[in-house]
mmCIF file of the N, C-alpha and C atoms, coordinates in Angstrom:
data_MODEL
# 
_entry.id   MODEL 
# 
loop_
_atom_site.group_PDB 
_atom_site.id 
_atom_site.type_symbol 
_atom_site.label_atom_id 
_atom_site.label_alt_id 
_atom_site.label_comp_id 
_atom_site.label_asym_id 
_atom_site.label_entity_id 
_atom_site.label_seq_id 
_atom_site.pdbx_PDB_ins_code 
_atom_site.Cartn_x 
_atom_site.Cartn_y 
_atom_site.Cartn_z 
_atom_site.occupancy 
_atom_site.B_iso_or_equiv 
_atom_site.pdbx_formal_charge 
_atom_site.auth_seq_id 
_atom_site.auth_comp_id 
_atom_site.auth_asym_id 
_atom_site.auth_atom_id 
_atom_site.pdbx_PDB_model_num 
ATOM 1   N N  . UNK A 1 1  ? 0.844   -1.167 0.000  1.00 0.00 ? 1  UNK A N  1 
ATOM 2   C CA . UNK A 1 1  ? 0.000   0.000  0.000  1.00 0.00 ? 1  UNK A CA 1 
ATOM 3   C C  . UNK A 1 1  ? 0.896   1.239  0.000  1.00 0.00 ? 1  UNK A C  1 
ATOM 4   N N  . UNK A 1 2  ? 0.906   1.942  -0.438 1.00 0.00 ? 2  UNK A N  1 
ATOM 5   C CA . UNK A 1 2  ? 1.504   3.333  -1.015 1.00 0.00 ? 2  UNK A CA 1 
ATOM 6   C C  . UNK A 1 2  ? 0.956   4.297  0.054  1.00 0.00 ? 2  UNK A C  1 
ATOM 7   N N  . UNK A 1 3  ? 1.758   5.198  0.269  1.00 0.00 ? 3  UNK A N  1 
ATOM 8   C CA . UNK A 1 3  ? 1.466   6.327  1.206  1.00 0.00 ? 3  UNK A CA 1 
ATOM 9   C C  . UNK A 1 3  ? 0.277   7.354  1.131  1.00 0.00 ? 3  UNK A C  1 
ATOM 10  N N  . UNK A 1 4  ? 0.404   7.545  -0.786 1.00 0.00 ? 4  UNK A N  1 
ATOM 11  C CA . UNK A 1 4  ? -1.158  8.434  -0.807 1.00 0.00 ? 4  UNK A CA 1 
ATOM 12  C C  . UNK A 1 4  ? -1.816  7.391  -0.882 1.00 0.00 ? 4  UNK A C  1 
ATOM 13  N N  . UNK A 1 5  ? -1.916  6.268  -0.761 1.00 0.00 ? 5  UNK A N  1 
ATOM 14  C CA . UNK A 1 5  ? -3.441  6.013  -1.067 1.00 0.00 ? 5  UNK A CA 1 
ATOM 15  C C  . UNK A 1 5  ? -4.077  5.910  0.263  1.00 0.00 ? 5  UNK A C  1 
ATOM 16  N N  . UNK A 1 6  ? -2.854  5.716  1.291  1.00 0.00 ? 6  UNK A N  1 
ATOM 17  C CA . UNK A 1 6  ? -3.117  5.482  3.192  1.00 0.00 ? 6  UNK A CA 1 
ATOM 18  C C  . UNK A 1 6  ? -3.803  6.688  3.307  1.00 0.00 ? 6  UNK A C  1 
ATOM 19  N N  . UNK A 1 7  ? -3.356  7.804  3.100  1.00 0.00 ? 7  UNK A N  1 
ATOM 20  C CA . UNK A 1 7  ? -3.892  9.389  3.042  1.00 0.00 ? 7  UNK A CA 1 
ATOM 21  C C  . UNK A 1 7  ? -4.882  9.165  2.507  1.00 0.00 ? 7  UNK A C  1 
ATOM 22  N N  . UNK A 1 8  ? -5.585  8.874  1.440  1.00 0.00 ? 8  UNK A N  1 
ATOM 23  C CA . UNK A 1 8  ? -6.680  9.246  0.400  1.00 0.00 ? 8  UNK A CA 1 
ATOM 24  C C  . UNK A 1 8  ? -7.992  8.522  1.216  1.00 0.00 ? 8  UNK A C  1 
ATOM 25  N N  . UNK A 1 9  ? -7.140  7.638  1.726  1.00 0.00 ? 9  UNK A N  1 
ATOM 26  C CA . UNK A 1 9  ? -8.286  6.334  2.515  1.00 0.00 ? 9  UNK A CA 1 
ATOM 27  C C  . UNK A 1 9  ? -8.506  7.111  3.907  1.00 0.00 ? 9  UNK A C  1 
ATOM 28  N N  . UNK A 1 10 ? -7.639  7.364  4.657  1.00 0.00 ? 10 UNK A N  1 
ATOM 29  C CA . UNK A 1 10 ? -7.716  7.931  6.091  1.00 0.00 ? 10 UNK A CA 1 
ATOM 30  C C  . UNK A 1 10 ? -8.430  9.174  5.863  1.00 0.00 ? 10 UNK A C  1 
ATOM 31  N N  . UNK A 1 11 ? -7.876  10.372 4.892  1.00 0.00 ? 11 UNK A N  1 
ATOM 32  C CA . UNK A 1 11 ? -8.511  11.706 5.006  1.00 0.00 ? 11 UNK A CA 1 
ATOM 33  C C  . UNK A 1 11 ? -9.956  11.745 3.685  1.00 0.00 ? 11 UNK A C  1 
ATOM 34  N N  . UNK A 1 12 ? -10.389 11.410 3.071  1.00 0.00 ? 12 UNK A N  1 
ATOM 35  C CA . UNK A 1 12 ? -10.927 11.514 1.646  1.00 0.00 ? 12 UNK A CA 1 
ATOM 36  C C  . UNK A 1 12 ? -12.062 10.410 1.685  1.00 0.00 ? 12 UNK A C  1 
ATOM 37  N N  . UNK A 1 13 ? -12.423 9.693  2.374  1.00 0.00 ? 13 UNK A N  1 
ATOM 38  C CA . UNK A 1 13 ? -13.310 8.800  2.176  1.00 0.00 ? 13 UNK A CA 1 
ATOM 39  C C  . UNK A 1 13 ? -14.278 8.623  4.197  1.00 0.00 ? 13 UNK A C  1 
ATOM 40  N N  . UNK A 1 14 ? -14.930 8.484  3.691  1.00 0.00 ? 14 UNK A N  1 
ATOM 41  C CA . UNK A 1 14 ? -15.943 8.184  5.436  1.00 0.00 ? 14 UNK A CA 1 
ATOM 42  C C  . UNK A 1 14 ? -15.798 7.322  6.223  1.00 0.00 ? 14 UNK A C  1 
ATOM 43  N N  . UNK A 1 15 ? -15.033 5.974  5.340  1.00 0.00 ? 15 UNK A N  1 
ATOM 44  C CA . UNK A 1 15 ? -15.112 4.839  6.255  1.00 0.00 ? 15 UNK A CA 1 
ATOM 45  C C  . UNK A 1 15 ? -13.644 5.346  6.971  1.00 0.00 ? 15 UNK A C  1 
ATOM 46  N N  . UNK A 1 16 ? -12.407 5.945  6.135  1.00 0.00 ? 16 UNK A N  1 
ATOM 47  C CA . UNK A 1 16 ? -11.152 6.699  6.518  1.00 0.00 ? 16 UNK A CA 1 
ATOM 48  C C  . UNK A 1 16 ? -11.500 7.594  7.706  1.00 0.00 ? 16 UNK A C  1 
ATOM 49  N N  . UNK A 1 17 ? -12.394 8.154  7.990  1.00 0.00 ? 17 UNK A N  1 
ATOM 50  C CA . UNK A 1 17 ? -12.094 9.055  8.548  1.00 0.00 ? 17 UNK A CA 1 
ATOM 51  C C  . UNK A 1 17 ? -12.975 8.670  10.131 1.00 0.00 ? 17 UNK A C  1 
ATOM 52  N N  . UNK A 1 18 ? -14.259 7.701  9.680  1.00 0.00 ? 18 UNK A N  1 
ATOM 53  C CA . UNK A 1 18 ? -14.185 7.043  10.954 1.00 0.00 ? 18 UNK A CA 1 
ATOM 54  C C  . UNK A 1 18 ? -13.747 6.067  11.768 1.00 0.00 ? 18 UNK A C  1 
ATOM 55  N N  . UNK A 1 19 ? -12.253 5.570  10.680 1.00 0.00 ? 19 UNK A N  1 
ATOM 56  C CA . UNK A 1 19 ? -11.287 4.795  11.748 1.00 0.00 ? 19 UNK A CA 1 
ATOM 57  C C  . UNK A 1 19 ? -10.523 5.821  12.452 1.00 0.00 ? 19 UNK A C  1 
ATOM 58  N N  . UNK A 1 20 ? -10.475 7.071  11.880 1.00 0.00 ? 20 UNK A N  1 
ATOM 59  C CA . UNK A 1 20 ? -9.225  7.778  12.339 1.00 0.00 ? 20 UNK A CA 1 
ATOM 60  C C  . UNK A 1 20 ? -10.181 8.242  14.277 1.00 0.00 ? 20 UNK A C  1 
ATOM 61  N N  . UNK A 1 21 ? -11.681 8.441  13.702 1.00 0.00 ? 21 UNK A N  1 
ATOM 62  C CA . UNK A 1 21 ? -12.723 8.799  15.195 1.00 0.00 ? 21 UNK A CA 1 
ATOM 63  C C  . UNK A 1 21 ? -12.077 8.126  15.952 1.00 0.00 ? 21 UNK A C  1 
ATOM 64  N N  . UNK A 1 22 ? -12.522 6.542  15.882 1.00 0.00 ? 22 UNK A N  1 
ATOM 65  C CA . UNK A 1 22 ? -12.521 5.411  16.738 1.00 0.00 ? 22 UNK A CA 1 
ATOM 66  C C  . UNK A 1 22 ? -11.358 5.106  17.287 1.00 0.00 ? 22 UNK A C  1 
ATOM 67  N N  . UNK A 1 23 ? -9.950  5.433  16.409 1.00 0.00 ? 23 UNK A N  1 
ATOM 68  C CA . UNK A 1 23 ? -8.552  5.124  16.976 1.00 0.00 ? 23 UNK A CA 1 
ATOM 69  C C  . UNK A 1 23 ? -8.613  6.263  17.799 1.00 0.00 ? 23 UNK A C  1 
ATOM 70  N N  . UNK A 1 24 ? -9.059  7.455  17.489 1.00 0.00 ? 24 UNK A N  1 
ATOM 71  C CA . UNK A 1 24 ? -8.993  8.951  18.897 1.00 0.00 ? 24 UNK A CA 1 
ATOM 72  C C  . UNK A 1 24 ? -9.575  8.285  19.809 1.00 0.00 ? 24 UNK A C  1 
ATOM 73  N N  . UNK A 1 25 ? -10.739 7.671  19.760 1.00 0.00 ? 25 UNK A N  1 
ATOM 74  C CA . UNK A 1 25 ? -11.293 7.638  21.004 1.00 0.00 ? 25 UNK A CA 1 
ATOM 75  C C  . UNK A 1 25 ? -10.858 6.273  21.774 1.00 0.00 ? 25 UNK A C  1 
ATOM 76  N N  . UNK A 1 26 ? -10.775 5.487  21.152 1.00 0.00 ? 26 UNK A N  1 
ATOM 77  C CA . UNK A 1 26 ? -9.842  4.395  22.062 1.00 0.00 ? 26 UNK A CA 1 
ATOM 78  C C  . UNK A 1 26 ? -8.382  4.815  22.449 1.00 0.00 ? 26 UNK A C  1 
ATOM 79  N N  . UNK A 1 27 ? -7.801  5.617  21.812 1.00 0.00 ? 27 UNK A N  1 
ATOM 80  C CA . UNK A 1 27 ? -6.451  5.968  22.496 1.00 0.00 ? 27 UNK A CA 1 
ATOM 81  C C  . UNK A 1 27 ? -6.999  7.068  23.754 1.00 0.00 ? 27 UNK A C  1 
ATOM 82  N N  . UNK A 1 28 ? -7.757  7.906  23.630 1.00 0.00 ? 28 UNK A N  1 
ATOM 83  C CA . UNK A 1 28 ? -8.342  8.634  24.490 1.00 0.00 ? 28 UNK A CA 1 
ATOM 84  C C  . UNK A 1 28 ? -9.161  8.034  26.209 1.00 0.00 ? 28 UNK A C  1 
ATOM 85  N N  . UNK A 1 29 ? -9.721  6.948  25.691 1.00 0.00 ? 29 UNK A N  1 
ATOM 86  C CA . UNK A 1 29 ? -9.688  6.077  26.605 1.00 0.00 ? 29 UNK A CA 1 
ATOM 87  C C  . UNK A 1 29 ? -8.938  5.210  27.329 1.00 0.00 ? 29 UNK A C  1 
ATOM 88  N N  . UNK A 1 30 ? -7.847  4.600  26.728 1.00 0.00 ? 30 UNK A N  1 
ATOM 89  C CA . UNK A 1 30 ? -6.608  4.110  27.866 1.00 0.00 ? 30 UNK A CA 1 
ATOM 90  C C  . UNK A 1 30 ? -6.113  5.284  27.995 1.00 0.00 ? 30 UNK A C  1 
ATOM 91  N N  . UNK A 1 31 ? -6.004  6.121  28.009 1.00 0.00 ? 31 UNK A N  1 
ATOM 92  C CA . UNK A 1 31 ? -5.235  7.386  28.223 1.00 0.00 ? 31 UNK A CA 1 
ATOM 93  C C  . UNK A 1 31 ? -5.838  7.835  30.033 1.00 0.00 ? 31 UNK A C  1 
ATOM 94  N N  . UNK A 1 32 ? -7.289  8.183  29.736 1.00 0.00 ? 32 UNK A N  1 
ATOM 95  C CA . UNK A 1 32 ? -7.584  8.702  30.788 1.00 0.00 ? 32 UNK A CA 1 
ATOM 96  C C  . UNK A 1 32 ? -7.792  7.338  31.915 1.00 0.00 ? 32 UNK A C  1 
ATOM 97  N N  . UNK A 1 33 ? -8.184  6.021  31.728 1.00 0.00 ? 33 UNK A N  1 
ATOM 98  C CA . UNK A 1 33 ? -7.993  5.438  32.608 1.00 0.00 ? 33 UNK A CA 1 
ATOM 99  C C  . UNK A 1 33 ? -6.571  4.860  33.513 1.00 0.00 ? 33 UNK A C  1 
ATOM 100 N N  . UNK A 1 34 ? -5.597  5.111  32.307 1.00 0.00 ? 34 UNK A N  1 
ATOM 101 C CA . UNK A 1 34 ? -4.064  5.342  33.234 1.00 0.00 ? 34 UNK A CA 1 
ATOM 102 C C  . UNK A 1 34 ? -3.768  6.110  33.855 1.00 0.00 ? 34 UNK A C  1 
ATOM 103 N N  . UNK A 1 35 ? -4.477  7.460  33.455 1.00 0.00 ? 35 UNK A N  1 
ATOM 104 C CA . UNK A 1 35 ? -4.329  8.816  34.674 1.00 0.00 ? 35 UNK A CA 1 
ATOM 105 C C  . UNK A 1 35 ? -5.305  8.349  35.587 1.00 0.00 ? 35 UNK A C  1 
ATOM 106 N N  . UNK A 1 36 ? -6.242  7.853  35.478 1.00 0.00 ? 36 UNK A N  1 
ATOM 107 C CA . UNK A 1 36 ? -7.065  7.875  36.806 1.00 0.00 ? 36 UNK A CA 1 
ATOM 108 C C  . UNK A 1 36 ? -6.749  7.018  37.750 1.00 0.00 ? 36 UNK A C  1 
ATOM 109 N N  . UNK A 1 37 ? -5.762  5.819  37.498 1.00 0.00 ? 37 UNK A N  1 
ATOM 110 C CA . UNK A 1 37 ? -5.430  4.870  38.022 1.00 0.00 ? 37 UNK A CA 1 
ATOM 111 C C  . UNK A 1 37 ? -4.304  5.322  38.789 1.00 0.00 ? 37 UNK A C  1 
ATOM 112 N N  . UNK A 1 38 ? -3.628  6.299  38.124 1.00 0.00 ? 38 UNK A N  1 
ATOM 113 C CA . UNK A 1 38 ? -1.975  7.143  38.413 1.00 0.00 ? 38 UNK A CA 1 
ATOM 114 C C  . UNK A 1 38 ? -2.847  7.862  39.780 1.00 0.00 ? 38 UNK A C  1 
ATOM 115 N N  . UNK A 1 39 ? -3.510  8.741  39.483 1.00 0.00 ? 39 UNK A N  1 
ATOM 116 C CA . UNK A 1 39 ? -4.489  9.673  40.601 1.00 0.00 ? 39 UNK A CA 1 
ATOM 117 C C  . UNK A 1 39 ? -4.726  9.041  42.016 1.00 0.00 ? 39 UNK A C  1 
ATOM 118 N N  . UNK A 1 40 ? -5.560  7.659  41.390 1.00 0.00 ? 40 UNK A N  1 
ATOM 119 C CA . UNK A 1 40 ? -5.923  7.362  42.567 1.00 0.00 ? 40 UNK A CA 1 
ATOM 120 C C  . UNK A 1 40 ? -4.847  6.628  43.378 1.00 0.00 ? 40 UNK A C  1 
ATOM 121 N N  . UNK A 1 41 ? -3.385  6.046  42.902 1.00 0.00 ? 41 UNK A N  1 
ATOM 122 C CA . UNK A 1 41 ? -2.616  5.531  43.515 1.00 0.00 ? 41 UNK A CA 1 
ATOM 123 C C  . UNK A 1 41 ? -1.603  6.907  44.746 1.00 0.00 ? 41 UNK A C  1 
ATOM 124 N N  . UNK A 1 42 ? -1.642  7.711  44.256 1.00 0.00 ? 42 UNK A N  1 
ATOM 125 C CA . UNK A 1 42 ? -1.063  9.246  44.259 1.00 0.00 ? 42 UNK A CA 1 
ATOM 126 C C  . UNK A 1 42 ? -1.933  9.742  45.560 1.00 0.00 ? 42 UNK A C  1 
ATOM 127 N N  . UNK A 1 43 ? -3.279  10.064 45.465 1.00 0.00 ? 43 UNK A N  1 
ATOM 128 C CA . UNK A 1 43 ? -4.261  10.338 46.401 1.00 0.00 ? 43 UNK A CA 1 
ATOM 129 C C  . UNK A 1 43 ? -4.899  9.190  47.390 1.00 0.00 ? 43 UNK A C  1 
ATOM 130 N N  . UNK A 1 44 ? -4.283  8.257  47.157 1.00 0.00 ? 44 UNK A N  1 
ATOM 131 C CA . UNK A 1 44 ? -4.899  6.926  48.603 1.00 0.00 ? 44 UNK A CA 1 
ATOM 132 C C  . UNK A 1 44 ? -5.074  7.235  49.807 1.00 0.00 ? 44 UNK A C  1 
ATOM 133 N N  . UNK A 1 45 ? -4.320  8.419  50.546 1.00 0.00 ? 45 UNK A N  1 
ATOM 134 C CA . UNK A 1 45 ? -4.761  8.253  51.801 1.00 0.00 ? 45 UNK A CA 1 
ATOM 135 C C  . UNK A 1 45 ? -5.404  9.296  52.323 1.00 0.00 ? 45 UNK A C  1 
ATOM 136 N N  . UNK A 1 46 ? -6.376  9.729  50.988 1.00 0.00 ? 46 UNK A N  1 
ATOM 137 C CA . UNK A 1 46 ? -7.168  10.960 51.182 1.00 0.00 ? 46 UNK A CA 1 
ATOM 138 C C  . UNK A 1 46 ? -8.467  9.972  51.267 1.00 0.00 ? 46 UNK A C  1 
ATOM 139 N N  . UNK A 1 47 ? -9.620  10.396 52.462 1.00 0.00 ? 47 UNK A N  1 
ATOM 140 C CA . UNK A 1 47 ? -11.142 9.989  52.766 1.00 0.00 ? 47 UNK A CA 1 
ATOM 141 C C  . UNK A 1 47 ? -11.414 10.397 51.722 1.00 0.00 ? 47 UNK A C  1 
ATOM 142 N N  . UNK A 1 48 ? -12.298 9.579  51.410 1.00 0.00 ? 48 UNK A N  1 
ATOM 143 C CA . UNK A 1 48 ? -13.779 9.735  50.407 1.00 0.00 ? 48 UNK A CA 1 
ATOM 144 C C  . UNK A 1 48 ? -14.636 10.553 51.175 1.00 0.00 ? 48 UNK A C  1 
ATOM 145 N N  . UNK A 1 49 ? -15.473 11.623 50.046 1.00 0.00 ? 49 UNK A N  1 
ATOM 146 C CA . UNK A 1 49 ? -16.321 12.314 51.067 1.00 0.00 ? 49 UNK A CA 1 
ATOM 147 C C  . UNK A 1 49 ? -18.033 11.797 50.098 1.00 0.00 ? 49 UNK A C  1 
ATOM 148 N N  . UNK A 1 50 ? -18.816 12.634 50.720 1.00 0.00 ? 50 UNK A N  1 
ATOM 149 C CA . UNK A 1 50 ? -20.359 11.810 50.653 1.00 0.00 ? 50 UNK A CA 1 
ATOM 150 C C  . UNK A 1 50 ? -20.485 12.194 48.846 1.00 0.00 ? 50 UNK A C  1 
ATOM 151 N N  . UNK A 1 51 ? -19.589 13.222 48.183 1.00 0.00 ? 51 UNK A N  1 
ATOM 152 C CA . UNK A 1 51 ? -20.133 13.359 46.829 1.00 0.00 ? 51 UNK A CA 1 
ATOM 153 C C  . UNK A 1 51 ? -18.826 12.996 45.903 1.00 0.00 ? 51 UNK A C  1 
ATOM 154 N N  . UNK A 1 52 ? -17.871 12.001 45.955 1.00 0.00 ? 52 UNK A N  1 
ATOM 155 C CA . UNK A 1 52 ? -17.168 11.151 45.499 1.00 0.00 ? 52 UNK A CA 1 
ATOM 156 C C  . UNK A 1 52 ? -17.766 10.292 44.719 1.00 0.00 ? 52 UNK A C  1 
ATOM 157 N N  . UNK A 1 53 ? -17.231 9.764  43.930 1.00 0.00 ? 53 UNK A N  1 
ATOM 158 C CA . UNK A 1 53 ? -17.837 8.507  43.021 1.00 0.00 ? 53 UNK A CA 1 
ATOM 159 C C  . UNK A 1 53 ? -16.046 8.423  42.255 1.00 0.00 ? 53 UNK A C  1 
ATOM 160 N N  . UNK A 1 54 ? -16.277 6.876  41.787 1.00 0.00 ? 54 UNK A N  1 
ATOM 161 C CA . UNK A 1 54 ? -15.478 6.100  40.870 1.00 0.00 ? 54 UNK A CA 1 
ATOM 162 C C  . UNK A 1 54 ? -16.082 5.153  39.867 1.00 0.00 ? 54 UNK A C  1 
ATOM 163 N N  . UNK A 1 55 ? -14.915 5.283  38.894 1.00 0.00 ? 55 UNK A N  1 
ATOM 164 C CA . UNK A 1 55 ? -15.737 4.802  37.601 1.00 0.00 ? 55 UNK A CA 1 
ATOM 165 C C  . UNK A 1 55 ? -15.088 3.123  38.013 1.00 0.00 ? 55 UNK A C  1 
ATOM 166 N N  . UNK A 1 56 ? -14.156 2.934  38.712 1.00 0.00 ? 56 UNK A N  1 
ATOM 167 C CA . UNK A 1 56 ? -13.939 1.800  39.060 1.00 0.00 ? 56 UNK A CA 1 
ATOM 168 C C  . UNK A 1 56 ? -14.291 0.808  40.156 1.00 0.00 ? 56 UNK A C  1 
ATOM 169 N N  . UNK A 1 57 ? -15.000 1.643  41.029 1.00 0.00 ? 57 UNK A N  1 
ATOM 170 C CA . UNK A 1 57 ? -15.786 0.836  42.396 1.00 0.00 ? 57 UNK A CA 1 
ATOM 171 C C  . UNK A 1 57 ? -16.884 0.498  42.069 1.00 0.00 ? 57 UNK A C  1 
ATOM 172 N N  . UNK A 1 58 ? -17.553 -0.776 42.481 1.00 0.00 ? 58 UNK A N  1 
ATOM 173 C CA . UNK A 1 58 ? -18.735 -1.294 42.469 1.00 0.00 ? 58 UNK A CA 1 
ATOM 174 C C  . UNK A 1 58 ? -19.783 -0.921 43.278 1.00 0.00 ? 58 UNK A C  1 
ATOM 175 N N  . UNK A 1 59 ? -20.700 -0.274 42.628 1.00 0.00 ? 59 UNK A N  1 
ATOM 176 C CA . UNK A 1 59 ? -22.180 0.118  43.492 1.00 0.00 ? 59 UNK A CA 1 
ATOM 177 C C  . UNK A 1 59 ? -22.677 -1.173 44.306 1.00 0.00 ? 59 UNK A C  1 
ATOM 178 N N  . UNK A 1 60 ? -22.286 -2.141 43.672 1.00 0.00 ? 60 UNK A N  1 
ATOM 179 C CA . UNK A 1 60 ? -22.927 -3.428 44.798 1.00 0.00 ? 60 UNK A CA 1 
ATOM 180 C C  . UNK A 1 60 ? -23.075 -2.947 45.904 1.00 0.00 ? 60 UNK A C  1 
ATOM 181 N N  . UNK A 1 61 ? -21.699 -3.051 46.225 1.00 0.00 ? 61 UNK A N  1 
ATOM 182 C CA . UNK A 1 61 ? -21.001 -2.830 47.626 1.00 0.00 ? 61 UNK A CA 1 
ATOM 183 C C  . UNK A 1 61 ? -22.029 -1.924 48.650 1.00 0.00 ? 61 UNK A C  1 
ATOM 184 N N  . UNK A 1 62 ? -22.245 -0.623 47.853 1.00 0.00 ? 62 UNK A N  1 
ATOM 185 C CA . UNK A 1 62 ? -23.017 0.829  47.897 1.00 0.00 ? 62 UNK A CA 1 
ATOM 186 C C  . UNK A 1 62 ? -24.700 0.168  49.054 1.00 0.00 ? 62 UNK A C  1 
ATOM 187 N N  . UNK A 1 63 ? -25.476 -0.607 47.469 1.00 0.00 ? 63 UNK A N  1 
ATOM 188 C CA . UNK A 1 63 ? -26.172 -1.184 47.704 1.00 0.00 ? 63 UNK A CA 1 
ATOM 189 C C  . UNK A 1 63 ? -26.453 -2.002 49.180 1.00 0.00 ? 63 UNK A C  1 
ATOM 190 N N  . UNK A 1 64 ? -25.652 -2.830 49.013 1.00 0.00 ? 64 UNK A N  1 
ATOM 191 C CA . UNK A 1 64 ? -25.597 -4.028 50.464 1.00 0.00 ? 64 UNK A CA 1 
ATOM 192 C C  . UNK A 1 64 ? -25.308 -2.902 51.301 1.00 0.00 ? 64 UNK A C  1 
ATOM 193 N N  . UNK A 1 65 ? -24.955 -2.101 51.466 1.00 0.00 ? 65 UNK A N  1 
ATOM 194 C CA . UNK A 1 65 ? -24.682 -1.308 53.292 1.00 0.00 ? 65 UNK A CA 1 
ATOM 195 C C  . UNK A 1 65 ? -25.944 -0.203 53.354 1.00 0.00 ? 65 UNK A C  1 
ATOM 196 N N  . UNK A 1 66 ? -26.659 -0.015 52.020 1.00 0.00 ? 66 UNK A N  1 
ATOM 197 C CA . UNK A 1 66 ? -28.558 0.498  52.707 1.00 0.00 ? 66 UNK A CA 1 
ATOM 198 C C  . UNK A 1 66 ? -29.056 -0.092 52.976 1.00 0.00 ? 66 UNK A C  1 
ATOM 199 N N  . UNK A 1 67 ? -29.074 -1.359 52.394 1.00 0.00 ? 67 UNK A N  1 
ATOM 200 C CA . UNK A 1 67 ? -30.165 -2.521 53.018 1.00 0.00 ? 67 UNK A CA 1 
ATOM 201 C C  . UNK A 1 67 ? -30.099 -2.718 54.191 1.00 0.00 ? 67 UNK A C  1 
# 
C-alpha cells in the first residue's frame, strides 16, 4: 500500500475518517484510565467524602450497606 493512497483512505473517504474517530477515542480512553489509576494511587490516603464517586468501584457494595 503506497502512502497516498493510506492518506486518500484515512482523510478523503468516510469509512477513513471514521477509523481515524474510533482510533482517537480508544487511544483517548486508555489514556484517561491510566491517569485515573496514576491519581488514585497518588491520592490513597485521602477519605472519600459523601459526593465522590469512581468509575472503578462497584455500586454493589453501595447497595448491600442500605439494606
Amino acid at each position: 500500500m503506497d502512502i497516498t493512497e493510506l492518506y486518500h483512505f484515512l482523510f478523503e473517504t468516510p469509512e477513513g475518517v471514521g477509523c481515524l474517530v474510533g482510533i482517537c477515542l480508544v487511544l483517548s480512553l486508555i489514556v484517561c484510565v491510566i491517569m485515573e489509576r496514576r491519581t488514585r494511587k497518588r491520592f490513597a490516603d485521602r477519605p472519600k467524602g459523601e459526593d465522590d464517586w469512581s468509575i472503578f468501584d462497584d455500586d454493589d457494595e453501595d447497595e448491600e450497606k442500605e439494606d
